[in-house]
Biopython code that builds the backbone (N, CA, C, O; Angstrom):
import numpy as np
from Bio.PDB.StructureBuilder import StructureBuilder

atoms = [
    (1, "UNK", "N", (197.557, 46.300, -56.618)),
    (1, "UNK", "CA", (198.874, 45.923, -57.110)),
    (1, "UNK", "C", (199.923, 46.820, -56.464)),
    (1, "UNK", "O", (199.819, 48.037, -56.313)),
    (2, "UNK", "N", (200.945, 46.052, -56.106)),
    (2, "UNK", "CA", (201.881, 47.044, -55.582)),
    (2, "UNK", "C", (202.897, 47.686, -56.845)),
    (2, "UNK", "O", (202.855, 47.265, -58.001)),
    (3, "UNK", "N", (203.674, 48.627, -56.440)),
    (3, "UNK", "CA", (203.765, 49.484, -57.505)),
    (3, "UNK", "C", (204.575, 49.196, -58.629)),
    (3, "UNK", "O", (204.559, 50.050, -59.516)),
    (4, "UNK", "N", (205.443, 47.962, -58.841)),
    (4, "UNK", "CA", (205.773, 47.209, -60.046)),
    (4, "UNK", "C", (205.577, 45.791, -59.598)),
    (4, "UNK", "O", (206.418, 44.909, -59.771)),
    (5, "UNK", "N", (204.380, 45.617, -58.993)),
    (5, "UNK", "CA", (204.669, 44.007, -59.176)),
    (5, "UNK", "C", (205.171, 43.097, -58.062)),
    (5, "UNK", "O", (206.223, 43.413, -57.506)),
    (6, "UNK", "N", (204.400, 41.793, -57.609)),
    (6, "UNK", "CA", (205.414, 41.054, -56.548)),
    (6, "UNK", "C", (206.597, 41.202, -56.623)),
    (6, "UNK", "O", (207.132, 41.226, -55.514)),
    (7, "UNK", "N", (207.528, 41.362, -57.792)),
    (7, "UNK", "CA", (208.845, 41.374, -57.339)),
    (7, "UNK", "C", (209.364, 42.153, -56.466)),
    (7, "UNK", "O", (210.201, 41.773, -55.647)),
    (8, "UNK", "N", (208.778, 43.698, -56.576)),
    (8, "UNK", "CA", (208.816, 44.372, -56.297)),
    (8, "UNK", "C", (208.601, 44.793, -54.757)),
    (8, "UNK", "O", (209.297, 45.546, -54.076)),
    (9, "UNK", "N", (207.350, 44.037, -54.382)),
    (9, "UNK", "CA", (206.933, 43.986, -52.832)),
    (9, "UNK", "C", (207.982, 42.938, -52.359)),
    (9, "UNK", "O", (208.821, 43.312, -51.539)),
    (10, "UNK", "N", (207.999, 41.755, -52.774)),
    (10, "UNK", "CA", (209.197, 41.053, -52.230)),
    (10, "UNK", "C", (210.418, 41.592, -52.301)),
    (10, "UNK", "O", (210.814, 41.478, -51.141)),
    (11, "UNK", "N", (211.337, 42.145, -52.961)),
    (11, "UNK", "CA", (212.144, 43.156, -52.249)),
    (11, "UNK", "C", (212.089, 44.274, -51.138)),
    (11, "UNK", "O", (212.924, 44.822, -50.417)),
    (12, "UNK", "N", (211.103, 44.339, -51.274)),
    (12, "UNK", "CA", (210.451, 45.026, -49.678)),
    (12, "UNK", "C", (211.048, 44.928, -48.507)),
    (12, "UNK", "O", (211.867, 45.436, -47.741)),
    (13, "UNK", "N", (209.903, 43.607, -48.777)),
    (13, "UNK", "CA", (209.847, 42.964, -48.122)),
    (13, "UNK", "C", (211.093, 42.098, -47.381)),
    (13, "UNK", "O", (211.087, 42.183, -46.153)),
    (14, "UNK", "N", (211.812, 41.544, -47.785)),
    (14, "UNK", "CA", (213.400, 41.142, -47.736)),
    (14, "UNK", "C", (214.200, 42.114, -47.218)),
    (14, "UNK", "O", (215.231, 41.710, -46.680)),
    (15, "UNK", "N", (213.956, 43.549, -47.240)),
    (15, "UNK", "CA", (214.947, 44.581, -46.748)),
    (15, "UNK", "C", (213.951, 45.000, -45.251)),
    (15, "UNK", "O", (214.244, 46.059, -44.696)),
    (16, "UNK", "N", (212.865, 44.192, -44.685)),
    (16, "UNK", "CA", (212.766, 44.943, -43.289)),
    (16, "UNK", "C", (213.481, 44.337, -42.733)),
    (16, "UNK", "O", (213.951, 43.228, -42.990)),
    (17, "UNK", "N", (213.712, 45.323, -41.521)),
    (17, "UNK", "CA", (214.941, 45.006, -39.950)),
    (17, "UNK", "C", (214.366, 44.173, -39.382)),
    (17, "UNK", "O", (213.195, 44.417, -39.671)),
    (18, "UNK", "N", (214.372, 43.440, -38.836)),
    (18, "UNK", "CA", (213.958, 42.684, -37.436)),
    (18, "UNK", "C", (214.179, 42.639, -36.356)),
    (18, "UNK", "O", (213.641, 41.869, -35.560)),
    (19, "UNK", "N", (215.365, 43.794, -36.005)),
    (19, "UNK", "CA", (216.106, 43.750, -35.449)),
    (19, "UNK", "C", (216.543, 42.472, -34.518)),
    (19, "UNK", "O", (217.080, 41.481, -35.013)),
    (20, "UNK", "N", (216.244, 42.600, -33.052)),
    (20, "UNK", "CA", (216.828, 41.108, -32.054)),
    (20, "UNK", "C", (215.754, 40.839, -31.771)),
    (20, "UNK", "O", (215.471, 40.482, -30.627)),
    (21, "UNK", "N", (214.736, 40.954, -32.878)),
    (21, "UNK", "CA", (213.385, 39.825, -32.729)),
    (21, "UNK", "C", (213.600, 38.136, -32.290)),
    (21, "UNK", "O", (214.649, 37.643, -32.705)),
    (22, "UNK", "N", (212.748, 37.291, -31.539)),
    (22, "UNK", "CA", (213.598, 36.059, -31.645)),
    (22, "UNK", "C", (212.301, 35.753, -32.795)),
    (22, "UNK", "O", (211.269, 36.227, -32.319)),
    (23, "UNK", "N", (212.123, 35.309, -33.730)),
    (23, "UNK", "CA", (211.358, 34.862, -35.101)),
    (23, "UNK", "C", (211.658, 33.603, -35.801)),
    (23, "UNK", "O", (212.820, 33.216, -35.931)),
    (24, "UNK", "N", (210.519, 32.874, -36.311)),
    (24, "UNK", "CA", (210.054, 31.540, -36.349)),
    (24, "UNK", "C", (211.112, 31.191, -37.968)),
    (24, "UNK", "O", (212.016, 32.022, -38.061)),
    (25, "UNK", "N", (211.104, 30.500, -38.748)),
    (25, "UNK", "CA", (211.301, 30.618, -39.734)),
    (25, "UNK", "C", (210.039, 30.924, -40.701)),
    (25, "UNK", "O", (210.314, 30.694, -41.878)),
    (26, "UNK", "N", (208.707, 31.392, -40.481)),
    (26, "UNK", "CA", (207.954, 31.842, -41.317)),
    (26, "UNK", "C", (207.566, 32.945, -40.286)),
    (26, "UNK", "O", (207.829, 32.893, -39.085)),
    (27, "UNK", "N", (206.667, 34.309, -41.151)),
    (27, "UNK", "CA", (206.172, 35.051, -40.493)),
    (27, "UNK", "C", (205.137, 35.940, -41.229)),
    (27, "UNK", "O", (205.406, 36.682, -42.173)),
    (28, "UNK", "N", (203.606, 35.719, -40.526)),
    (28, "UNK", "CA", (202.451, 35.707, -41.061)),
    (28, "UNK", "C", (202.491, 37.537, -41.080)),
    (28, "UNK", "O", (202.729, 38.021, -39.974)),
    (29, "UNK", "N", (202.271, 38.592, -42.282)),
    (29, "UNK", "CA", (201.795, 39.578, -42.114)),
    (29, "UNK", "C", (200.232, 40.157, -43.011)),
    (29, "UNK", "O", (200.260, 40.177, -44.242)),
    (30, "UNK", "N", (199.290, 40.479, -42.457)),
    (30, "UNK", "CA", (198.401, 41.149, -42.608)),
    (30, "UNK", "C", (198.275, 42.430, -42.508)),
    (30, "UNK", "O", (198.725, 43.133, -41.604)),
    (31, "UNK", "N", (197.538, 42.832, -43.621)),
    (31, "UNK", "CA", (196.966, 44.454, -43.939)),
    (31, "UNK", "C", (195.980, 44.240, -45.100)),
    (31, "UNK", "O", (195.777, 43.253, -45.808)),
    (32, "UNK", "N", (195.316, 45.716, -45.074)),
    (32, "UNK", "CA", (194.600, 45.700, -45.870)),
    (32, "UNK", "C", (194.888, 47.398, -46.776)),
    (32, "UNK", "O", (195.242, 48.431, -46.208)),
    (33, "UNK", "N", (194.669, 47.275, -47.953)),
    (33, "UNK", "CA", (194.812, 48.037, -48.812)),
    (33, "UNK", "C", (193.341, 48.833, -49.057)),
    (33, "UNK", "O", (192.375, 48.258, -49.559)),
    (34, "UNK", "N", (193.320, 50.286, -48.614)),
    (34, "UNK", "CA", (192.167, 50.681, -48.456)),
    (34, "UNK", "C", (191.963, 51.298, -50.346)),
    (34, "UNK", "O", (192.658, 51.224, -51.359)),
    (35, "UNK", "N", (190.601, 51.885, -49.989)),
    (35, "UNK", "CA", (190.055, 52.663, -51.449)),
    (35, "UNK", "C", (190.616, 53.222, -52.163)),
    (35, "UNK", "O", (190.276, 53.431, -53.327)),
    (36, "UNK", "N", (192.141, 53.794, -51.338)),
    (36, "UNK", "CA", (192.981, 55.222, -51.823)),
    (36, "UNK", "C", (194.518, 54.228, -52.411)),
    (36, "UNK", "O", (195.010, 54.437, -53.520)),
    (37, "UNK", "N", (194.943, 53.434, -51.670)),
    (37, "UNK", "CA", (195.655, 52.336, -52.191)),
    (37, "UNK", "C", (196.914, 52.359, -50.776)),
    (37, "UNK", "O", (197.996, 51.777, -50.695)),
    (38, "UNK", "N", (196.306, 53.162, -49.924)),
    (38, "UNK", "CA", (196.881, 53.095, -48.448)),
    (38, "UNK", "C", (196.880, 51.669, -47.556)),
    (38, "UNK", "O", (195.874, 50.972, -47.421)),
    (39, "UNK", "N", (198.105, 51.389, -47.012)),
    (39, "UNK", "CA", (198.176, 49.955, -45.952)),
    (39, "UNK", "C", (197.609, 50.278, -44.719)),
    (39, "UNK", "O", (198.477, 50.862, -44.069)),
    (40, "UNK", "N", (196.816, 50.205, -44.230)),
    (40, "UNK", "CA", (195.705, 49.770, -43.466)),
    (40, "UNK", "C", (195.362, 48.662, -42.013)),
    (40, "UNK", "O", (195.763, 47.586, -42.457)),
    (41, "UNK", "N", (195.039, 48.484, -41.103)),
    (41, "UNK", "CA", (195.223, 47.330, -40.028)),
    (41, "UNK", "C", (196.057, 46.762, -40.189)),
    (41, "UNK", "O", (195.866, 45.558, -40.357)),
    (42, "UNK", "N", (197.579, 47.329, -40.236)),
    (42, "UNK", "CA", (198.613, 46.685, -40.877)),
    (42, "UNK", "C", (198.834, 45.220, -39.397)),
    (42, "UNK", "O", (198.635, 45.650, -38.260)),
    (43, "UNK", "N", (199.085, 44.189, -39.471)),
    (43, "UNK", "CA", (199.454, 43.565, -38.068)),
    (43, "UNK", "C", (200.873, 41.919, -38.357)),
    (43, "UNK", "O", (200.896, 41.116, -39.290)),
    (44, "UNK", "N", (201.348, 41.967, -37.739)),
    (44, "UNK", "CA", (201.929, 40.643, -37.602)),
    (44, "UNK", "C", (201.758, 39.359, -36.405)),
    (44, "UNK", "O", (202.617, 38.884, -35.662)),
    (45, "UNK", "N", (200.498, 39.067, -36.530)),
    (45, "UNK", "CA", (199.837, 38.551, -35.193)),
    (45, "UNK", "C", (200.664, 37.343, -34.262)),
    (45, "UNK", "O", (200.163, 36.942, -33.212)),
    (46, "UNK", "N", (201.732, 36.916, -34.669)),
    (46, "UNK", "CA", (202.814, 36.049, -33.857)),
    (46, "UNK", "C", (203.277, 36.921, -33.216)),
    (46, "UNK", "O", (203.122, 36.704, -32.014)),
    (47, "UNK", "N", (204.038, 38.283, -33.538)),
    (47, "UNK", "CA", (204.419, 38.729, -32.626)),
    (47, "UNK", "C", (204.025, 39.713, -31.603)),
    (47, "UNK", "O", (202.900, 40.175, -31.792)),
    (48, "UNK", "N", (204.599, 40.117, -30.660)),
    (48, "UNK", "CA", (204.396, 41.085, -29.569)),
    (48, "UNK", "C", (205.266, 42.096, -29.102)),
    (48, "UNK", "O", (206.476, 41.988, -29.300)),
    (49, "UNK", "N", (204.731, 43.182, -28.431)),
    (49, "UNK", "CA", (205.615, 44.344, -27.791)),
    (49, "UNK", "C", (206.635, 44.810, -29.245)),
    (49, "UNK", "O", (206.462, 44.605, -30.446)),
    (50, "UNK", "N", (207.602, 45.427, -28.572)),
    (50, "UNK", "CA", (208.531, 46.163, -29.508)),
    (50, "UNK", "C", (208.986, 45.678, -30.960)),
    (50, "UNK", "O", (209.381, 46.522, -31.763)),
    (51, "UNK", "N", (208.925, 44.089, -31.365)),
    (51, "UNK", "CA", (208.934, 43.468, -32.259)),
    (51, "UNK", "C", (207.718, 43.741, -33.049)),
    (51, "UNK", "O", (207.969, 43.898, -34.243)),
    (52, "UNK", "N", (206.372, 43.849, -32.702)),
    (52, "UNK", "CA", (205.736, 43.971, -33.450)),
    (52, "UNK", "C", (205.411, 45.149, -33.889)),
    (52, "UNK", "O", (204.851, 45.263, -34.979)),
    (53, "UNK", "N", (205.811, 46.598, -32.841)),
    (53, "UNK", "CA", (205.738, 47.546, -33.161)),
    (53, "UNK", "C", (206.677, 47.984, -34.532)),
    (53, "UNK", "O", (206.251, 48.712, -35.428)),
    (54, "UNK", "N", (208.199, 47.311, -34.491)),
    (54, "UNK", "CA", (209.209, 47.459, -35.145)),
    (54, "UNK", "C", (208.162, 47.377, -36.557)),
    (54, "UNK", "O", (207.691, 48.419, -37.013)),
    (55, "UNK", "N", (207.871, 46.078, -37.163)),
    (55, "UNK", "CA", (207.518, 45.493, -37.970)),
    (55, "UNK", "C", (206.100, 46.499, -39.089)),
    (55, "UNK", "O", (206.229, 46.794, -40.277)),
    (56, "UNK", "N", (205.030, 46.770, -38.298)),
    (56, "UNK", "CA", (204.085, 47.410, -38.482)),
    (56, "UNK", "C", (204.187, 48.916, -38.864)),
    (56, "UNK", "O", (203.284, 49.543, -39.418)),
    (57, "UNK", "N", (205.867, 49.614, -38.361)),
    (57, "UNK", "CA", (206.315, 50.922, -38.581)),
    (57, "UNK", "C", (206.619, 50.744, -40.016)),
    (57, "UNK", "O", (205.965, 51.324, -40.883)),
    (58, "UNK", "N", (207.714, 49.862, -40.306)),
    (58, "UNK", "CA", (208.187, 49.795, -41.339)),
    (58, "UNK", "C", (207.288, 49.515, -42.633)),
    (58, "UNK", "O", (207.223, 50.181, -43.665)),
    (59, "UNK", "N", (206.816, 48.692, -42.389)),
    (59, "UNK", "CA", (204.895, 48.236, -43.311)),
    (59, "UNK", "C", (204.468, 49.855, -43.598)),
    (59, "UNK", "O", (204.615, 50.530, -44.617)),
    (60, "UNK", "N", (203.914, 50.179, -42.363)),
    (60, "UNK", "CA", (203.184, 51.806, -42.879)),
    (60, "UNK", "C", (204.071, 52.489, -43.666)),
    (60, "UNK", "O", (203.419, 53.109, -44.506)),
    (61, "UNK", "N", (205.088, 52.647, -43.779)),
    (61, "UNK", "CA", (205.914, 53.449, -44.756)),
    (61, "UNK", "C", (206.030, 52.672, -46.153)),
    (61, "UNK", "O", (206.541, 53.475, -46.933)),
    (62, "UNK", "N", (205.868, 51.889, -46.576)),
    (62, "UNK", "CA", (205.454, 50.843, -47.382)),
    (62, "UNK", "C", (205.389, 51.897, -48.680)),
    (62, "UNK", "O", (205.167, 53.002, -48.185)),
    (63, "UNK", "N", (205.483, 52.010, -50.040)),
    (63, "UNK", "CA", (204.503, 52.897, -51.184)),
    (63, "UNK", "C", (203.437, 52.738, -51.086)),
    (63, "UNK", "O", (202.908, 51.743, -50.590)),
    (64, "UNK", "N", (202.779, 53.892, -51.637)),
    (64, "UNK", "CA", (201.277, 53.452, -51.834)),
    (64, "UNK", "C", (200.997, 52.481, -53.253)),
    (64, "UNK", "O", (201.669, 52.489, -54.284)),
    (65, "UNK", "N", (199.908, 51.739, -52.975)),
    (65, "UNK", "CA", (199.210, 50.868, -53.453)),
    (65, "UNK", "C", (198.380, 50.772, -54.799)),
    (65, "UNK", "O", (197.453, 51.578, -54.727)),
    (66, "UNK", "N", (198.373, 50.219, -55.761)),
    (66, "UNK", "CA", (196.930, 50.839, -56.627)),
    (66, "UNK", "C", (195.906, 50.016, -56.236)),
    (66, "UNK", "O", (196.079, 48.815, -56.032)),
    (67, "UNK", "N", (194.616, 50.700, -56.090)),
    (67, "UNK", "CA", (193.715, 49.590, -54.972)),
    (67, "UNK", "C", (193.323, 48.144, -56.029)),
    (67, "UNK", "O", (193.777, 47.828, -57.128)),
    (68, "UNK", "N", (192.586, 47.670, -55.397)),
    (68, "UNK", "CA", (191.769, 46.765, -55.651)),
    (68, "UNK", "C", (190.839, 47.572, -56.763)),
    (68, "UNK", "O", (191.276, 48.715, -56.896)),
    (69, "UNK", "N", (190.108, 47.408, -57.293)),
    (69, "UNK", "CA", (188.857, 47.648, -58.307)),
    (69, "UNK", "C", (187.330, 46.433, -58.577)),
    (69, "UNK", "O", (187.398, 45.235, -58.854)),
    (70, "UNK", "N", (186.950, 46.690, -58.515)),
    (70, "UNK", "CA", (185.536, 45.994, -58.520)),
    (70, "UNK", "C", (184.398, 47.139, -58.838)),
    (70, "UNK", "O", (183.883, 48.033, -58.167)),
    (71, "UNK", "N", (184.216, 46.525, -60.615)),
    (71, "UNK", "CA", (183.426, 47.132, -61.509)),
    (71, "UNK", "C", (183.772, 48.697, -61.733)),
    (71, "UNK", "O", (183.006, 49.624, -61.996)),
    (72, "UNK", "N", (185.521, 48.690, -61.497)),
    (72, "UNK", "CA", (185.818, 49.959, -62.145)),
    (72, "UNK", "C", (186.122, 50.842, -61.068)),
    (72, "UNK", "O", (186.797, 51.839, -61.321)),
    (73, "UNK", "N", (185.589, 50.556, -59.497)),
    (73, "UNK", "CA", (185.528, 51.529, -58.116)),
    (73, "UNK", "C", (186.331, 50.859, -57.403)),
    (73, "UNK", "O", (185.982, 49.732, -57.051)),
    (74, "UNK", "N", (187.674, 51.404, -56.988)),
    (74, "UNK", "CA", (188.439, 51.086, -56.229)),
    (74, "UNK", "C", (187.816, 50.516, -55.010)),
    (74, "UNK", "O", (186.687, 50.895, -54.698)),
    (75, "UNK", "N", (188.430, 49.664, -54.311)),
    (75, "UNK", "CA", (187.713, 48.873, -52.962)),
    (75, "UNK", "C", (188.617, 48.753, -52.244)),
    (75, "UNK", "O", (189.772, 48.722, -52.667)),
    (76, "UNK", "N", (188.276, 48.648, -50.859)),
    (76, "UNK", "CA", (189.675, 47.719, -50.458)),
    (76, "UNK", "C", (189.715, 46.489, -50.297)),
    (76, "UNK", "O", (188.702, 45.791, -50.349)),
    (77, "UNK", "N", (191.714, 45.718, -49.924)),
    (77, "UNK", "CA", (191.112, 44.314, -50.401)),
    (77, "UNK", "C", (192.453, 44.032, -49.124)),
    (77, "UNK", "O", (193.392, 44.772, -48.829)),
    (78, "UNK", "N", (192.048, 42.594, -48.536)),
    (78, "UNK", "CA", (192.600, 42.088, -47.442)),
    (78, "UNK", "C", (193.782, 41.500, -48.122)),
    (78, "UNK", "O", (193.584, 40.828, -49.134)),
    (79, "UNK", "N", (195.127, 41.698, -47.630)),
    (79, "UNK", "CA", (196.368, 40.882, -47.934)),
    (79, "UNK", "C", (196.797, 40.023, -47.048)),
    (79, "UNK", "O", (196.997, 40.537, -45.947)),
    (80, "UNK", "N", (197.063, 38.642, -47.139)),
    (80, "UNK", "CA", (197.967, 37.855, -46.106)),
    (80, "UNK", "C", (199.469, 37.500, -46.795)),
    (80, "UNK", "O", (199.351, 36.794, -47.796)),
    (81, "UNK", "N", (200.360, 37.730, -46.572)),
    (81, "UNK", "CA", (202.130, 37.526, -46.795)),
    (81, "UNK", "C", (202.484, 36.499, -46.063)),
    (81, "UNK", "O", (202.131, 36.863, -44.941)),
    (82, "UNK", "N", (203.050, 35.224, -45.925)),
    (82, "UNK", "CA", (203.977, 34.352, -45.271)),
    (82, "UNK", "C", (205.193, 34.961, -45.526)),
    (82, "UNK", "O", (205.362, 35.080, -46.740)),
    (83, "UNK", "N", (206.062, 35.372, -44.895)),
    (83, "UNK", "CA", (207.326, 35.980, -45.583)),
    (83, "UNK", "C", (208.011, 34.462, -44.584)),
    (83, "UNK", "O", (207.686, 34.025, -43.480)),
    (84, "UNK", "N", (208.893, 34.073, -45.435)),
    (84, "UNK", "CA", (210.064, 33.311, -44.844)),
    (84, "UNK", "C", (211.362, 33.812, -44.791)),
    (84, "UNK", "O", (212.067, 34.202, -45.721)),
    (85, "UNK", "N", (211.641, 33.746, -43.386)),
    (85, "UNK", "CA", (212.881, 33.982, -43.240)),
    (85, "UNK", "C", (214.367, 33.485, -43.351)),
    (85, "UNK", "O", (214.567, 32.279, -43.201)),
    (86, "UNK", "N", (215.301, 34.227, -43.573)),
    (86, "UNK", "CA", (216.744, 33.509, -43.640)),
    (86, "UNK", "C", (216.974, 32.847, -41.828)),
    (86, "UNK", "O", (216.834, 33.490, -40.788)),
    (87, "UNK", "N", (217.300, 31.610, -41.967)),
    (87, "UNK", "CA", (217.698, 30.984, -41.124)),
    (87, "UNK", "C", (219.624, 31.946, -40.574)),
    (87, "UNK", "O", (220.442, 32.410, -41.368)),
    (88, "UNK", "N", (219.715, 31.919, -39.224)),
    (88, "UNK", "CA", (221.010, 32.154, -38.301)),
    (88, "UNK", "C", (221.211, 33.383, -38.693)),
    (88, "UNK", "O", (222.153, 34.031, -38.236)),
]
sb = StructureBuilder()
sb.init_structure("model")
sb.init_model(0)
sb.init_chain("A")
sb.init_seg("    ")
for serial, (resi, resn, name, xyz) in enumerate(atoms, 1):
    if name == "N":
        sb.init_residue(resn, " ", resi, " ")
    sb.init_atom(name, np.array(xyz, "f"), 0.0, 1.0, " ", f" {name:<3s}", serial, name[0])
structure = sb.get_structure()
């Protein structure tokens, strides 16, 4: 869980830069939330070079996480995000 809640990650989420990315109106991000509740293979696999570096910086600075749990032992657990973007 992130640390209050989707709302919470979706405001996040909504405040990264993109800077002069050229970007789709959706945009696929993956990570994974390890044992400790750390973001992990963070990636945005549409994009490339400096755009994706941009993207993946901002992710790692992210809060930490409370992990996953299974039977009480934190785990880690794979996330996929569609974030949609504001059009112009």
């Amino acid at each position: 869980m992130f640390k209050n809640g989707y709302d919470e990650l979706s405001f996040y989420l909504r405040k990264l830069d993109y800077g002069s990315c050229d970007l789709q109106k959706t945009l696929l991000l993956t990570w994974t939330i390890d044992s400790s509740g750390e973001m992990i293979d963070i990636d945005a696999p549409a994009l490339e070079g400096e755009c994706k570096s941009r993207i993946i910086a901002q992710l790692a600075k992210f809060p930490r996480w409370s992990p996953a749990r299974l039977n009480g032992i934190p785990v880690c657990f794979a996330m996929k995000v569609k974030q949609f973007l504001k059009s112009g």
